[in-house]
N, C-alpha and C positions, 0 to 999 in steps of 0.2 A: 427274725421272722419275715418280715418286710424287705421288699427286695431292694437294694442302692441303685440309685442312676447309674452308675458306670463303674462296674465293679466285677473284677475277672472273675473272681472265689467265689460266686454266689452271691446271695441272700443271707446266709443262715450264718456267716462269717462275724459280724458284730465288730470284732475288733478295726477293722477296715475304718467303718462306720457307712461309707459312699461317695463321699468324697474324693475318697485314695482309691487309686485304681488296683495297685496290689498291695505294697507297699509304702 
């Protein structure tokens, strides 16, 4: 729900966490 600092996929991706840019 919350959007990551630097993160291609969105917000709504979770798995990522924010961290990870894509992968």
């Amino acid at each position: 729900s919350k959007a990551p600092p630097h993160s291609s996929f969105g917000g709504g991706g979770g798995g990522g966490g924010g961290h990870r840019p894509y992968m």
